[in-house]
C-alpha positions, 0 to 999 in steps of 0.5 A: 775383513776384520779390523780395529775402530781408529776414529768415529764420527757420529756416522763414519768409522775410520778402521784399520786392518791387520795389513795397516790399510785404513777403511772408512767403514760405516753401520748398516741398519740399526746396532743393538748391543746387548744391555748397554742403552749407549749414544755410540754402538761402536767406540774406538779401540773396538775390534770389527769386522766388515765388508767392502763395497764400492759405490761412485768408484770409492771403495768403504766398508760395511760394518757387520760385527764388533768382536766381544771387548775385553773392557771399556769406559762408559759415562752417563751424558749428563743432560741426558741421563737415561742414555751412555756413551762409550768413550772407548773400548779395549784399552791397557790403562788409562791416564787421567790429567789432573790440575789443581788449578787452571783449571781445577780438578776436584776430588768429586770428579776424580773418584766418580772416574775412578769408580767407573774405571774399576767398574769396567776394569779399566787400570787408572794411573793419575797424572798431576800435570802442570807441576811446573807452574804451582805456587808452594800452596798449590804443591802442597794440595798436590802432595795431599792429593797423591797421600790420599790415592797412593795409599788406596793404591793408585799411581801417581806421577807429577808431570809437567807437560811444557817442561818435560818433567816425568815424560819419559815415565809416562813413555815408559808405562805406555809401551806395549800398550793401548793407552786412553788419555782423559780429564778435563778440558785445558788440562794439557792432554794435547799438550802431553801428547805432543811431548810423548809423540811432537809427530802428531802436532795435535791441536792445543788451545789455551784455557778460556779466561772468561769461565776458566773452563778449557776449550774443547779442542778434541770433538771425538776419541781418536786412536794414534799409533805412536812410534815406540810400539804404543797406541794412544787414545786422546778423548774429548775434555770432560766436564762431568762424568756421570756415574752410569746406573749401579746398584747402591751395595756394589758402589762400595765395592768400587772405592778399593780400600771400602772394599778392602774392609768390607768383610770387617762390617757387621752386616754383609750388605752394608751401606756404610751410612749409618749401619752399627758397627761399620768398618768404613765408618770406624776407619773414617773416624779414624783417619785410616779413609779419606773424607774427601773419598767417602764424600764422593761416595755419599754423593754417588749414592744419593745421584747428586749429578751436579755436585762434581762440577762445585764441589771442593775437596778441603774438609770444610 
């Protein structure tokens, strides 16, 4: 039988057939997956294929195969930095939740996601969530942010999850499609669901005061058909996102406008660092690049793991 990975467990996967009939399903033996040392061989959005068996009258499955995927998001486990864990796999698009604050979203963090994205060839789209509840400065920083991604190429949408405000946009690029939501905890991914689909009712939790660090409330990825012909993936909040192994001349490649210039620099594998005659740098002096992006660039090259979670993204 063959059948899509809806929800994983750690030891139990939740999979639907062509039918709709739902299986739980688990691994027999041990999953190699060639080239990818990961904590989770099967993720959600994988395509299976598995055996029914029945023990004590209850009838599961046996999980003998996962189909080639088309694309899927890895992240480095921060503490533990040799392993990865595929967050989820064959997905349209994904929509990652920023805030400036409440808690805040930094640059770092952004493009360490977005390079990611691009690695795997994953389409990103940028929600700037809680716009309804930003001072003038705060609007202002929001602006700043959108200039910055819009011009690289990124699409940006300012939502406001309790309010309403550009719902029906977000709707609208989601039909046809498998769509995975991420970010941080406590920036309104729950909340955001539950005003695209209230049927789910998925749990929300306010942001802990304390560290102003959202509350985990997703534990694992979870797959859920929506009633206007989309999918959606809601992942657990992330509070890191650790940049899985590249070499340091393809990191470059996956900042689209360094890449954009690439062919303009005087040596073909140019770091961008302090190479005579670097296009990057010539456009950096020039305010044609972002400092903020090429920071987060200097950052991923020399592995500095912590700084995402500091950092700030002024030119200070």
């Amino acid at each position: 039988m063959t059948g899509t990975v809806y929800k994983s467990t750690g030891s139990w996967y939740t999979v639907k057939t062509m039918n709709g009939r739902f299986y739980e399903c688990r691994i027999k033996g041990r999953f190699r997956l060639q080239g990818i040392k990961s904590t989770n061989p099967i993720a959600v959005g994988d395509k299976v294929q598995f055996e029914l068996e029945t023990k004590n009258n209850r009838e599961t499955g046996v999980i003998n195969r996962i189909e080639e995927r088309t694309n899927y998001i890895v992240r480095k486990s921060v503490n533990l930095s040799k392993q990865t864990h595929i967050i989820a796999a064959n997905i349209d698009q994904v929509f990652l939740l920023i805030t400036i604050d409440n808690p805040p979203t930094f640059t770092s963090f952004i493009d360490r996601f977005l390079v990611t994205a691009e690695a795997y060839s994953v389409k990103t789209i940028l929600l700037f969530n809680k716009i309804d509840t930003y001072n003038d400065e705060a609007l202002l920083e929001v602006k700043y942010l959108i200039n910055i991604y819009r011009k690289i190429g990124y699409e940006c949408i300012e939502i406001s999850a309790k309010t309403g405000q550009n719902i029906d946009k977000v709707k609208a690029l989601m039909e046809h499609k498998v769509s995975m939501f991420s970010g941080h905890s406590g920036v309104g991914k729950s909340t955001l669901v539950n005003a695209i689909e209230p049927s789910l009712d998925l749990k929300t939790k306010e942001i802990s005061e304390q560290h102003m660090q959202g509350q985990h409330t997703t534990t694992f990825a979870e797959m859920f058909d929506l009633s206007f012909d989309a999918k959606i993936i809601d992942t657990p909040g992330i509070k890191g996102f650790g940049v899985v192994d590249m070499e340091k001349e393809e990191v470059g490649d996956y900042f689209p406008e360094f890449f954009a210039l690439k062919q303009d620099c005087k040596f073909n594998n140019c770091l961008h660092l302090k190479e005579p005659k670097c296009a990057v740098k010539l456009a950096l002096e020039n305010d044609e690049i972002s400092y903020s992006r090429y920071r987060s660039y200097l950052q991923i090259l020399e592995g500095e793991e912590e700084h995402y979670r500091t950092d700030n993204w002024d030119n200070g």
